[in-house]
N, C-alpha and C positions, 0 to 999 in steps of 0.2 A: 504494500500500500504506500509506503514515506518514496519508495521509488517511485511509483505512476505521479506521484505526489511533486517528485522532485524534476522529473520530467515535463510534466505541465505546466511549472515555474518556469523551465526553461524555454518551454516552446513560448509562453507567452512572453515571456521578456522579448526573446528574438523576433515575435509578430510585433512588438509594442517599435523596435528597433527600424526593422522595416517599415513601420507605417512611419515613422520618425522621418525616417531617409529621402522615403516617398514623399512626403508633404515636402520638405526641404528641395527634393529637385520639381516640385510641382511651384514652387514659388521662385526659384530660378529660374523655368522655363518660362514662365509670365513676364519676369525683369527683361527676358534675354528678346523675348517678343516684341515686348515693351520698347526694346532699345534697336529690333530691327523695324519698327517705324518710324522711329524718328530717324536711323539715317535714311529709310528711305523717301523721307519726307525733304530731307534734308539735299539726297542726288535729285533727288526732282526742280528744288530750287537751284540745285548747279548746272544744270542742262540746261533750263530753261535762262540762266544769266550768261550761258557758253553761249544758246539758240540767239539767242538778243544780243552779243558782244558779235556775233561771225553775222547777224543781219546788218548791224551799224559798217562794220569795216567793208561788205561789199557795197552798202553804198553809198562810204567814200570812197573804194577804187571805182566805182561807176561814174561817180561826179569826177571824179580825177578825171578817167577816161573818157569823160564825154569833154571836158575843159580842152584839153592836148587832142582833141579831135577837132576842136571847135577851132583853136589856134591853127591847124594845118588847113583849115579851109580859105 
């Protein structure tokens, strides 16, 4: 009996252990979530200020280009 006895202490400590571990990577993987949308919130707005910088510079080579076009005529 003190053995089925001592046995069932231990399986439960070891369930109490796991469920321990479990909730711990269960609230890591929410942070980790958590922290994969803000960068991607974050490439979103570098794309869109890359999309908007490489807009501006074609057209100032356009304006250039039409300028030194305008000159040779």
């Amino acid at each position: 009996m003190e053995r089925l006895q001592a046995e069932n202490t231990a399986e439960w400590g070891k369930r109490e252990r796991l469920e321990t571990e479990k909730l711990n990577l269960e609230r890591e993987n929410k942070k980790q979530r958590a922290q994969i949308e803000d960068l991607v919130e974050v490439l979103a707005k570098k794309r869109k200020q890359a999309a908007s910088a490489l807009d501006t510079d074609l057209k100032t080579i356009q304006t250039e280009l039409f300028e030194k076009n305008k000159v040779r005529e």
